[in-house]
MIDOSE-1310 file (N, C-alpha, C; in nm, 2 decimals, decimal comma, always signed):
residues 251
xxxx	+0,08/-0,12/+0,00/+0,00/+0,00/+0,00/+0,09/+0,12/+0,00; +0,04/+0,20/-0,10/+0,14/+0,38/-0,09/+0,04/+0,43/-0,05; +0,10/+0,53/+0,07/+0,02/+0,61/+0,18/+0,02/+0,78/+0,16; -0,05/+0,87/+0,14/+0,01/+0,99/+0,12/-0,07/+1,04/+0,27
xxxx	+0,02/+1,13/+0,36/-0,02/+1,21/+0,48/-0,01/+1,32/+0,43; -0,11/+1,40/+0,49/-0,10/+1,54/+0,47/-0,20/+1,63/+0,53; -0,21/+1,74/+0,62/-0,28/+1,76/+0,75/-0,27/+1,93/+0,68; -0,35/+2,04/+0,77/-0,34/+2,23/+0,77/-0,28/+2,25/+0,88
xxxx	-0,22/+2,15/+0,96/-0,16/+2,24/+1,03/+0,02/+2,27/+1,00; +0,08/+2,25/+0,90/+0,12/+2,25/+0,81/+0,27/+2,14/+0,83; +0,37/+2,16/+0,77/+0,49/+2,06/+0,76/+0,55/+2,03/+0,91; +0,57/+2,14/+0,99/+0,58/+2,14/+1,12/+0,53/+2,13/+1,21
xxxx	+0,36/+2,06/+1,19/+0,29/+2,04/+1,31/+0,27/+1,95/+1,36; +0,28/+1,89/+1,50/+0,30/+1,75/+1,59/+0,23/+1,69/+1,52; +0,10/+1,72/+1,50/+0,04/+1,58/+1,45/+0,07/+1,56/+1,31; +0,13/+1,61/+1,24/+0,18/+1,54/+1,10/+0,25/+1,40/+1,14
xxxx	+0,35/+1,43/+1,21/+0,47/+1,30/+1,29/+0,39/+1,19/+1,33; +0,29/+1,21/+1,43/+0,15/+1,11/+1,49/+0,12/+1,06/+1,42; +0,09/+1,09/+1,28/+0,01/+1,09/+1,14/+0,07/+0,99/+1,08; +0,16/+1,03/+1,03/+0,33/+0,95/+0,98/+0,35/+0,81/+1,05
xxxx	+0,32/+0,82/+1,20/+0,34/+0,71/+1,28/+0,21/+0,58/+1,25; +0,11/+0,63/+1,27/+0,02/+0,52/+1,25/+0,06/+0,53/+1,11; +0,05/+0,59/+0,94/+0,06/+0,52/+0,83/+0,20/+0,42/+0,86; +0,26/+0,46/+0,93/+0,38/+0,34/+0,92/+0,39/+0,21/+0,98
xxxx	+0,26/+0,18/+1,08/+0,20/+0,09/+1,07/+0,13/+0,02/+0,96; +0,05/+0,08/+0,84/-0,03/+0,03/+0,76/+0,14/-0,01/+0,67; +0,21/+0,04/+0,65/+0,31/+0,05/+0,50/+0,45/+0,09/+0,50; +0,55/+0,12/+0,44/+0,62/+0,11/+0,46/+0,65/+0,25/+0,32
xxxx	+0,58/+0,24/+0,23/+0,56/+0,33/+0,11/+0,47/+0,45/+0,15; +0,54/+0,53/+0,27/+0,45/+0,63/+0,30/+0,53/+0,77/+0,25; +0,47/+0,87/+0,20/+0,46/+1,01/+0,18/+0,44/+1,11/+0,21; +0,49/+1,20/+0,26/+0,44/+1,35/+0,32/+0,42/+1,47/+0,23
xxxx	+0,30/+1,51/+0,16/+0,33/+1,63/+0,13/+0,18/+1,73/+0,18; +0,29/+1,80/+0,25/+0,16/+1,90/+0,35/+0,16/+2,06/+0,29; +0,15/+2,16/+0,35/+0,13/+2,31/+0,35/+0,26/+2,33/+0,40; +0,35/+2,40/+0,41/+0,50/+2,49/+0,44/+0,45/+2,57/+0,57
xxxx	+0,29/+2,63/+0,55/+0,30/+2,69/+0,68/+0,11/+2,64/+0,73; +0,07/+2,68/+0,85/-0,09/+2,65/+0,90/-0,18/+2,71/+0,80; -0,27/+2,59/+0,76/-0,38/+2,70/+0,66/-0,48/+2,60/+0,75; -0,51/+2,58/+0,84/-0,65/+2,57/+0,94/-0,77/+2,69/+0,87
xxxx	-0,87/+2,60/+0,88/-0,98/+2,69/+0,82/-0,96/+2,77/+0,65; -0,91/+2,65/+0,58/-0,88/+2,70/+0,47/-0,96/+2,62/+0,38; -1,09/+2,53/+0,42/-1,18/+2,45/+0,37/-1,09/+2,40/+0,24; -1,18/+2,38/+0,18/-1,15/+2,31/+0,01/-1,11/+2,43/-0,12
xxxx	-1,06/+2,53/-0,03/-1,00/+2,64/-0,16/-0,88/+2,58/-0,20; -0,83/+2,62/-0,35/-0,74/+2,58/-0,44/-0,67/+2,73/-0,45; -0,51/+2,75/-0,49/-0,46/+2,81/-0,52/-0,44/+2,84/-0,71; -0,50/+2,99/-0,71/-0,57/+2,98/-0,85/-0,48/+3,10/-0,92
xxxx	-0,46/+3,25/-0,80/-0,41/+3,34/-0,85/-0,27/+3,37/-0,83; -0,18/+3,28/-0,80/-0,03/+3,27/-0,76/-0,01/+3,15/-0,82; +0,13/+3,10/-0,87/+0,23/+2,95/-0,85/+0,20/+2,90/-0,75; +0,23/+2,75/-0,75/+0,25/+2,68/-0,63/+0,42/+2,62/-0,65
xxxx	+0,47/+2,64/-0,49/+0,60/+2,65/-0,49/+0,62/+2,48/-0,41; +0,70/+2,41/-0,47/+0,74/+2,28/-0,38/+0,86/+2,24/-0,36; +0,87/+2,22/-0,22/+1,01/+2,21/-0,20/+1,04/+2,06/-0,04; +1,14/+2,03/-0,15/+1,12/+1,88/-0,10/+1,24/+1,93/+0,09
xxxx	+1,15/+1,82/+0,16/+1,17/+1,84/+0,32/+1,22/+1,75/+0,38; +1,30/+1,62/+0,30/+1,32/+1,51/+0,35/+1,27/+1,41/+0,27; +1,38/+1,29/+0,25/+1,27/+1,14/+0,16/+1,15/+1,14/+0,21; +1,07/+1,14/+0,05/+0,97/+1,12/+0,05/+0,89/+1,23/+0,15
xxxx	+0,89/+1,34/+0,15/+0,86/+1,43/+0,21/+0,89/+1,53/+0,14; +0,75/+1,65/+0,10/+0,78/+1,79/+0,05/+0,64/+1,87/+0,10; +0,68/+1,99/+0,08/+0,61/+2,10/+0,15/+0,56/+2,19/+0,07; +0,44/+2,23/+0,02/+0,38/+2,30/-0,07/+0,31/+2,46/-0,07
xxxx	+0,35/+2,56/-0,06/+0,33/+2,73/-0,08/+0,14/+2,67/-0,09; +0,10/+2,60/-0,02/-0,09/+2,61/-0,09/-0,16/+2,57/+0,00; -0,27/+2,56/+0,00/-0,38/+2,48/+0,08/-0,36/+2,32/+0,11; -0,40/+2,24/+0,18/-0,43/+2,13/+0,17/-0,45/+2,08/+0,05
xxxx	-0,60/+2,13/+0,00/-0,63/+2,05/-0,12/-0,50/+2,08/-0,26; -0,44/+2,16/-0,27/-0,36/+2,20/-0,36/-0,26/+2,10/-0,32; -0,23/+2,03/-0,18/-0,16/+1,92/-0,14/-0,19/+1,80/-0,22; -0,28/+1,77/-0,17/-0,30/+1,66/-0,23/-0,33/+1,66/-0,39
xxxx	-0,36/+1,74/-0,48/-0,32/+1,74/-0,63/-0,22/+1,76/-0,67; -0,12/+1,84/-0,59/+0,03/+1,82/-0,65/+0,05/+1,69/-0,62; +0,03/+1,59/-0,48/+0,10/+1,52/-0,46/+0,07/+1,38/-0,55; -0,09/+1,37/-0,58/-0,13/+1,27/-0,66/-0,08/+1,29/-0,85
xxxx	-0,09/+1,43/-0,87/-0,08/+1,46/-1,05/+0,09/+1,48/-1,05; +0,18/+1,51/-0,94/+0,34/+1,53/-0,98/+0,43/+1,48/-0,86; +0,41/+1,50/-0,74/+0,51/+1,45/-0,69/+0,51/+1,28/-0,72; +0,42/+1,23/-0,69/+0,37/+1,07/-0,66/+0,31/+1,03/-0,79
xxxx	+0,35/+1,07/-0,92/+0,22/+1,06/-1,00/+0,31/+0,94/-1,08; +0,41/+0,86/-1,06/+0,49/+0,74/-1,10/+0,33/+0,65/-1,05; +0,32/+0,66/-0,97/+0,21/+0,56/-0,88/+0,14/+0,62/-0,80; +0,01/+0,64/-0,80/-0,06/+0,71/-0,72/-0,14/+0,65/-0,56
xxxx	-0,13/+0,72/-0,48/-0,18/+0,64/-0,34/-0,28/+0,57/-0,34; -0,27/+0,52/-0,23/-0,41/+0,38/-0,25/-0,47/+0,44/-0,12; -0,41/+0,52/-0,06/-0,51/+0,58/+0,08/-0,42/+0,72/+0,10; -0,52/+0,79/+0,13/-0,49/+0,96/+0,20/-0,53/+0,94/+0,35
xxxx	-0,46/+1,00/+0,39/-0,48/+0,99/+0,55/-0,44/+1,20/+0,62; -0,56/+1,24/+0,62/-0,52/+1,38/+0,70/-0,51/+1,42/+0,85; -0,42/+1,47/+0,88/-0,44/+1,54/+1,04/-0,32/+1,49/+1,03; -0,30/+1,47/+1,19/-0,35/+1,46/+1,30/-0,41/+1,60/+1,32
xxxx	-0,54/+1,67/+1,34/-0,57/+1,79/+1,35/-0,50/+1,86/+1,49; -0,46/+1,93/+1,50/-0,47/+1,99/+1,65/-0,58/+2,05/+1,72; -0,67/+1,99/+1,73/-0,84/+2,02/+1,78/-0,94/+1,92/+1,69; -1,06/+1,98/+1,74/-1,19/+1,83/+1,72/-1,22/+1,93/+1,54
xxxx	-1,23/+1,85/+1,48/-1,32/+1,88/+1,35/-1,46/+1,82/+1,35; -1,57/+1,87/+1,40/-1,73/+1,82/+1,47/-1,81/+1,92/+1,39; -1,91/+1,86/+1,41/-2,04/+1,95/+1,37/-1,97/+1,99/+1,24; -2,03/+2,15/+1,26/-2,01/+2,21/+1,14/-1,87/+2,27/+1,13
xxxx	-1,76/+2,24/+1,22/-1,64/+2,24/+1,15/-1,60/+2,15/+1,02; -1,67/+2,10/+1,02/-1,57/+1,98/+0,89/-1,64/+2,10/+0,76; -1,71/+2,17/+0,77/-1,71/+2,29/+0,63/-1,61/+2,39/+0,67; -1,53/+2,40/+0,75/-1,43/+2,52/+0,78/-1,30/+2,41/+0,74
xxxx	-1,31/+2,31/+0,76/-1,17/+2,25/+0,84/-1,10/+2,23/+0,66; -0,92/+2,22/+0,70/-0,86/+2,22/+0,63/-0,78/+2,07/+0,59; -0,81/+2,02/+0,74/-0,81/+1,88/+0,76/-0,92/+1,77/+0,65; -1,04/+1,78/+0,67/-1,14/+1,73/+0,64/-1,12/+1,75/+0,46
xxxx	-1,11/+1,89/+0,44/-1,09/+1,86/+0,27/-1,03/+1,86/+0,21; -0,88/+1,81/+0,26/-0,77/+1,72/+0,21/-0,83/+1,59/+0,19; -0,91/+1,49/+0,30/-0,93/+1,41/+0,24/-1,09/+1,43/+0,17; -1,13/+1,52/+0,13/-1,24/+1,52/+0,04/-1,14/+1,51/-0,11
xxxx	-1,07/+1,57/-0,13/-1,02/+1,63/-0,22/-0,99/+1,49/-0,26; -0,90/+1,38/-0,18/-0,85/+1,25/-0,19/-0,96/+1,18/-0,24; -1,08/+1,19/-0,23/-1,20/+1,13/-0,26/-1,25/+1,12/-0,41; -1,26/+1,27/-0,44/-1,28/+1,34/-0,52/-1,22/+1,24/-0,67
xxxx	-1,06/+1,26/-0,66/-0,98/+1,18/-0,72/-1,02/+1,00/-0,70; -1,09/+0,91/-0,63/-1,15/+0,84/-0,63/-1,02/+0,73/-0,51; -0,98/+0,83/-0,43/-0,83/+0,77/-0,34/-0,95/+0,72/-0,21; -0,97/+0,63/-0,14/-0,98/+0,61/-0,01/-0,91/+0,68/+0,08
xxxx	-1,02/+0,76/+0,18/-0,94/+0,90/+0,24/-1,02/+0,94/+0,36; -0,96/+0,92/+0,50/-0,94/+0,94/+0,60/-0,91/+1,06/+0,69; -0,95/+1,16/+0,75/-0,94/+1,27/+0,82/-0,94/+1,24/+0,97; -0,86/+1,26/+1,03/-0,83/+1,22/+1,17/-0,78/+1,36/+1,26
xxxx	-0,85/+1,40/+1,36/-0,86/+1,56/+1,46/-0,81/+1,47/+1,58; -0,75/+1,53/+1,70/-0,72/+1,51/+1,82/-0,83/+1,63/+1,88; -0,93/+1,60/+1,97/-0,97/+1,70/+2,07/-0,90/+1,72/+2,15; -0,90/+1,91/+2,24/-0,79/+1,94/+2,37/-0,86/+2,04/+2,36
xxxx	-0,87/+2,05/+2,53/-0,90/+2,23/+2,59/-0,79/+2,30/+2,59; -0,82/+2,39/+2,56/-0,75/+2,51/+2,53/-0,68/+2,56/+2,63; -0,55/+2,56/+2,58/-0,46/+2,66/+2,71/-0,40/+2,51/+2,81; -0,44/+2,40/+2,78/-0,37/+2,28/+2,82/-0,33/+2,15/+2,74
xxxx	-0,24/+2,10/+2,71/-0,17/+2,02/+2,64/-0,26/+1,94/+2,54; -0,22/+1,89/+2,42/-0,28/+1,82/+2,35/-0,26/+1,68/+2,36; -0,35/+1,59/+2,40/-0,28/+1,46/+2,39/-0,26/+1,34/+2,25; -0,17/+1,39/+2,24/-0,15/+1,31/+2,08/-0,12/+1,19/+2,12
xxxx	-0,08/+1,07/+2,25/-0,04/+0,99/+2,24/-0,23/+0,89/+2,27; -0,28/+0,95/+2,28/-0,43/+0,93/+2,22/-0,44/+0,85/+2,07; -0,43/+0,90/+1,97/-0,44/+0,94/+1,84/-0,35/+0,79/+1,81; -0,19/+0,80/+1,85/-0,12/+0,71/+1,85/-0,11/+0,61/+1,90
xxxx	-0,22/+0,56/+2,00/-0,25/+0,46/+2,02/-0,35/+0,40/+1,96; -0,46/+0,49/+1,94/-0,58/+0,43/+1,91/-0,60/+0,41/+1,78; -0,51/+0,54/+1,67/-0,51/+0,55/+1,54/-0,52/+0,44/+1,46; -0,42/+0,33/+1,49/-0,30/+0,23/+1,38/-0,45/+0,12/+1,39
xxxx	-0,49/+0,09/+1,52/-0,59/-0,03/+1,48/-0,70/-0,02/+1,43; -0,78/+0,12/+1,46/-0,90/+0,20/+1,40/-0,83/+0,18/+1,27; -0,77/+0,25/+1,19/-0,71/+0,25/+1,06/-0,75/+0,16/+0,98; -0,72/+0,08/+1,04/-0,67/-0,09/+1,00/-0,80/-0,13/+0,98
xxxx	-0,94/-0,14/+1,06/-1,05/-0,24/+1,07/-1,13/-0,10/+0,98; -1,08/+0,01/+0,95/-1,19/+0,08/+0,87/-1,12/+0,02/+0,72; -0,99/+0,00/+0,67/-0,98/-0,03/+0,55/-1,01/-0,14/+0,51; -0,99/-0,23/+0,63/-1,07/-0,39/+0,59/-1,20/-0,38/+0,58
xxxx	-1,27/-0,30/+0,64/-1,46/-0,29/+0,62/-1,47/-0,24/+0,43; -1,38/-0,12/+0,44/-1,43/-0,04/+0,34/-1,53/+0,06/+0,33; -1,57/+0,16/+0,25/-1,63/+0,23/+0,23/-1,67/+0,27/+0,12; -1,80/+0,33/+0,06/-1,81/+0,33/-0,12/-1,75/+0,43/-0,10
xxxx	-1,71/+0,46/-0,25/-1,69/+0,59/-0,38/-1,81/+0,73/-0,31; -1,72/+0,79/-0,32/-1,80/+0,96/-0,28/-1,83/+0,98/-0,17; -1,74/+0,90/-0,06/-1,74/+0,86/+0,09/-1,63/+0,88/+0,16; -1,58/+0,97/+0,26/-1,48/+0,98/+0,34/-1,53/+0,99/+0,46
xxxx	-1,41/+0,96/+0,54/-1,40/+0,93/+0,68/-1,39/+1,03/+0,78; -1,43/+1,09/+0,87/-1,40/+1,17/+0,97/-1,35/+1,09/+1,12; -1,25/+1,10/+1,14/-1,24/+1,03/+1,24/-1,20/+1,20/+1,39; -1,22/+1,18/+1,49/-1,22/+1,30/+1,62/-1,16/+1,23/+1,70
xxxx	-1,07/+1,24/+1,79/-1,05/+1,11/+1,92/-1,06/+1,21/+2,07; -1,10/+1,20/+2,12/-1,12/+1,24/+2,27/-1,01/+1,33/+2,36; -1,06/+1,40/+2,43/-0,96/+1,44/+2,52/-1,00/+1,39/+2,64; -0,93/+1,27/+2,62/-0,90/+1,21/+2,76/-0,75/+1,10/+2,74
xxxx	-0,72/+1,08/+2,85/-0,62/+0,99/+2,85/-0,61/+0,90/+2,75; -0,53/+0,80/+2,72/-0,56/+0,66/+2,63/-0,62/+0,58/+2,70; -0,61/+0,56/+2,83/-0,64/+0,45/+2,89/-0,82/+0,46/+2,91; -0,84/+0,57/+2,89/-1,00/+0,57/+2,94/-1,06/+0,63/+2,83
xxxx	-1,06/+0,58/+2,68/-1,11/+0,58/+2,54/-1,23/+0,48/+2,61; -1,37/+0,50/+2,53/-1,43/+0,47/+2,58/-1,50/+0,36/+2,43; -1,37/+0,30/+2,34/-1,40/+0,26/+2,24/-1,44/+0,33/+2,09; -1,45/+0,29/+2,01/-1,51/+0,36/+1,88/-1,67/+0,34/+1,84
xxxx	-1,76/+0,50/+1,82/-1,87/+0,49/+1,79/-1,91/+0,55/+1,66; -1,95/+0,45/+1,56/-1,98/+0,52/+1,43/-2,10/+0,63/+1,46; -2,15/+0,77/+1,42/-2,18/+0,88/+1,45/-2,23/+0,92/+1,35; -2,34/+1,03/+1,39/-2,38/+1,14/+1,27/-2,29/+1,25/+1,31
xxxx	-2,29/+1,35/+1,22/-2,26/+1,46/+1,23/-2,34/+1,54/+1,31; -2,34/+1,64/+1,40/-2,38/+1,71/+1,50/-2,41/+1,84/+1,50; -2,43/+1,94/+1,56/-2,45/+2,06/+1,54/-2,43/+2,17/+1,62; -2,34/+2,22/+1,66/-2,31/+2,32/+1,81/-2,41/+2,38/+1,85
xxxx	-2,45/+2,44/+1,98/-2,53/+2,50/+2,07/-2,50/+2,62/+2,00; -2,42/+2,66/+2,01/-2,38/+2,81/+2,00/-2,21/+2,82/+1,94; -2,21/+2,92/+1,85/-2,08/+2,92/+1,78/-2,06/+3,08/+1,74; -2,06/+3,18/+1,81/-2,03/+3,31/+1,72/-1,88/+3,35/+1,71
xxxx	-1,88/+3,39/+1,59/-1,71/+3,45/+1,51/-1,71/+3,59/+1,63; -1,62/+3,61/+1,63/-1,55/+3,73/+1,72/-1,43/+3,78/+1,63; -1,47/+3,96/+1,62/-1,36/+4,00/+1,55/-1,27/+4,08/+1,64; -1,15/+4,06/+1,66/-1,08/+4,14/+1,73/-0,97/+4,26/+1,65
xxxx	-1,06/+4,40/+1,65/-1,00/+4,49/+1,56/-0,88/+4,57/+1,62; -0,72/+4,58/+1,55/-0,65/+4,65/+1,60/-0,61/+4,72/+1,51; -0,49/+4,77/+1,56/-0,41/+4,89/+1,47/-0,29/+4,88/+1,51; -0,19/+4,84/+1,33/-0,06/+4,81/+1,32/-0,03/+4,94/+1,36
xxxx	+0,16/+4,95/+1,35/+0,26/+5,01/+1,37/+0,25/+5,16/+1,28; +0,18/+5,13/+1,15/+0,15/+5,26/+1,05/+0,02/+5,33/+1,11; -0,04/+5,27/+1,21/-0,18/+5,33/+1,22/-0,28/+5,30/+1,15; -0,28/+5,18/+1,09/-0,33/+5,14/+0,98/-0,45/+4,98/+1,03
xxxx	-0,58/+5,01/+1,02/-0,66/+4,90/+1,09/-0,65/+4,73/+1,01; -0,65/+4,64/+1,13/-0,65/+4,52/+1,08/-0,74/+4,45/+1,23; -0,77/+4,29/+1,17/-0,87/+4,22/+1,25/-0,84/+4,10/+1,20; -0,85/+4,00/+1,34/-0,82/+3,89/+1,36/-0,93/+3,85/+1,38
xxxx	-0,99/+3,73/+1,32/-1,09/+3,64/+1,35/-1,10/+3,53/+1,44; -1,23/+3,48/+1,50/-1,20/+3,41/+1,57/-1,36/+3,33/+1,61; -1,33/+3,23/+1,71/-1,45/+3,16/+1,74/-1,45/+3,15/+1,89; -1,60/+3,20/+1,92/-1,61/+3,19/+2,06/-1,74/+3,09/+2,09
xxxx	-1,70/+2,96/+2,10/-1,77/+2,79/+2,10/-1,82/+2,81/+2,25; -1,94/+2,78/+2,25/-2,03/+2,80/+2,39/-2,11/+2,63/+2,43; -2,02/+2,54/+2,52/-2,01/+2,44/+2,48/-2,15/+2,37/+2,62; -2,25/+2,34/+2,53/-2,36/+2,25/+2,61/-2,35/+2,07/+2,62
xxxx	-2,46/+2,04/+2,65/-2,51/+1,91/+2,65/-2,54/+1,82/+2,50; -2,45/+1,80/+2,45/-2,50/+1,72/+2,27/-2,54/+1,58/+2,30; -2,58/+1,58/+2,19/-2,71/+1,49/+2,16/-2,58/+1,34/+2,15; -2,66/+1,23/+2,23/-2,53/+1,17/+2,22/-2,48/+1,09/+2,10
xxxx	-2,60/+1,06/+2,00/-2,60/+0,97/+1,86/-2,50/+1,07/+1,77; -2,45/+1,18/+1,80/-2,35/+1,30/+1,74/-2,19/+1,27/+1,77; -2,13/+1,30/+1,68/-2,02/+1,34/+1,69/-1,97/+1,40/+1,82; -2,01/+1,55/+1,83/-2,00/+1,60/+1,93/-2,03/+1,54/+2,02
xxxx	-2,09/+1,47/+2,08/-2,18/+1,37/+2,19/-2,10/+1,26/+2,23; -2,02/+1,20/+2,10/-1,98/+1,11/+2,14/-1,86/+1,15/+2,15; -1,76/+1,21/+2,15/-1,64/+1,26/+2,19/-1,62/+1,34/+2,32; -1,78/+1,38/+2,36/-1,80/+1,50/+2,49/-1,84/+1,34/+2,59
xxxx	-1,85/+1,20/+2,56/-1,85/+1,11/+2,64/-1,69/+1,04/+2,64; -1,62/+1,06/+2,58/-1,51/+0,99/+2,60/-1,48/+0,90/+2,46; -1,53/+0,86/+2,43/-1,55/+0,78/+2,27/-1,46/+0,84/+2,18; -1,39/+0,77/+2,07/-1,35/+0,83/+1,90/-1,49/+0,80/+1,85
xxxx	-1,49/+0,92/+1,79/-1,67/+0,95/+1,71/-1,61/+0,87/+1,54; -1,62/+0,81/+1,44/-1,62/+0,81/+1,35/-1,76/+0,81/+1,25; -1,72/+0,89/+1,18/-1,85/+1,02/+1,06/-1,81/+0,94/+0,93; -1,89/+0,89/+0,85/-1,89/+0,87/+0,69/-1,93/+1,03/+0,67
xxxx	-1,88/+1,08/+0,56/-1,89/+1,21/+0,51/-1,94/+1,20/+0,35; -2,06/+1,23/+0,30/-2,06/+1,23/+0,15/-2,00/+1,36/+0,10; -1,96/+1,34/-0,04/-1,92/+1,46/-0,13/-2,09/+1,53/-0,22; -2,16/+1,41/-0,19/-2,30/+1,48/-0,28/-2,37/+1,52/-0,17
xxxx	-2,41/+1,70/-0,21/-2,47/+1,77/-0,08/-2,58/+1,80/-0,11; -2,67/+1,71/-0,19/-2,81/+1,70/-0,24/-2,91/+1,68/-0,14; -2,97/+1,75/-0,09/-3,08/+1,74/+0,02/-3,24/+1,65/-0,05; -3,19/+1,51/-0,09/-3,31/+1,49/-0,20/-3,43/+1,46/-0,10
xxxx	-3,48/+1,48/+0,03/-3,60/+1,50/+0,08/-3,70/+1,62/+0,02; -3,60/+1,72/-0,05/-3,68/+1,84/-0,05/-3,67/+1,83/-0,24; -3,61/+1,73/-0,26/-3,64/+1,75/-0,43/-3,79/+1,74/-0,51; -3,86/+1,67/-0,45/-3,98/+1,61/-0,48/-4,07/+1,76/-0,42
xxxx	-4,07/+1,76/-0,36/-4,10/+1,93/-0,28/-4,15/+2,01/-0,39; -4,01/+2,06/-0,39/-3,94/+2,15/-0,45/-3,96/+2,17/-0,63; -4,00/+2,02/-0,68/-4,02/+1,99/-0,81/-4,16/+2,05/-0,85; -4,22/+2,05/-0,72/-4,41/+2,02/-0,72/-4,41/+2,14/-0,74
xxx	-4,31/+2,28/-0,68/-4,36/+2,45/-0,69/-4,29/+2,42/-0,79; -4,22/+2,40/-0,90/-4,16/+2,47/-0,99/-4,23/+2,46/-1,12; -4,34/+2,30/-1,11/-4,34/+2,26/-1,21/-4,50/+2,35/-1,31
């Protein structure tokens, strides 16, 4: 099996390494090509009005001036394109990709993008509170065997994986729960406006997560119990309950 990793939090972020660790369990033919620097929250944008710059970071390992998804198209059409991967594997995130993060996340559509191309493709977040350590040795425990029993199941075409793992210890994972996707209580953007050194205004974005009681058949639910939540994710965003609807006013 040829493995391609590649995560937003970019070439230098811990969980790339984590990441690296469980494919090197699955294979031995594993590949790095991530972002040069963090593009978190950089959803499924492509780089359209600049080059993309690549520059190799070690065997079998290079680093790409672009988004995620611009990751994974260089790495499947030029770097790796002798033989193309048989599995994408993203993250290790540094935080949960839940609910409606997986439309922000830069993790999640790396492996859309891997889909897209028709690659089996895996997205994998570490949850951690903020302002206290991340436990990646979570991820690295639990990662390599989860891995392993989702490739032997399988999954169709136009299907990727979300996988989230807990913030708790390893020892007190409370097993793996296949999951829907969830919905936050409350989520508002926060802009924090300042002013550079010229006097000149700029603003930082942000997210202020107001965290309740989730529903436990959720993602969020099941990671806010201790559990790895794992999400099938479709690429077709067709809401066909309302087609038929929707057919009857038009027609």
């Amino acid at each position: 099996m040829r493995v391609l990793v590649t995560n937003d939090d970019g070439i230098y972020g811990p969980g790339l390494k984590v990441l690296e660790g469980i494919a090197r369990t699955l294979s031995r033919d594993v590949w790095v090509v991530a972002p040069d620097n963090e593009q978190s929250g950089a959803s499924h944008s492509l780089t359209l009005t600049q080059p993309l710059r690549v520059r190799k970071y070690g065997p079998k390992s290079y680093a790409v001036k672009g988004t995620p998804t611009d990751c994974v198209m260089m790495a499947v059409s030029e770097v790796m394109k002798d033989k193309r991967p048989d599995l994408v594997l993203s993250g290790v995130n540094r935080g949960a990709n839940l609910g409606e993060d997986v439309t922000y996340s830069g993790t999640v559509a790396a492996a859309m993008e891997g889909t897209l191309l028709k690659i089996p493709s895996i997205a994998l977040s570490q949850c951690y509170e903020h302002g206290k350590p991340v436990k990646w040795e979570v991820a690295s425990r639990h990662g390599p065997g989860l891995v392993k029993k989702l490739i032997k199941a399988g999954w169709p075409a136009g299907v990727l994986i979300n996988i989230n793992f807990p913030d708790v210890e390893p020892a007190k994972v409370k097993g793996s729960v296949v999951c829907v996707q969830g919905l936050r209580d409350i989520s508002d953007i926060t802009i924090d406006a300042r002013t550079d050194a010229r006097n000149v205004p700029y603003y930082w974005l942000g997210f202020r997560r107001h965290v309740g009681k989730h529903k436990k058949h959720t993602d969020l639910g099941v990671t806010q119990a201790g559990a790895i939540s794992v999400t099938p994710l479709q690429l077709d965003l067709t809401h066909k309950q309302s087609m038929a609807r929707l057919k009857t006013a038009l027609a």
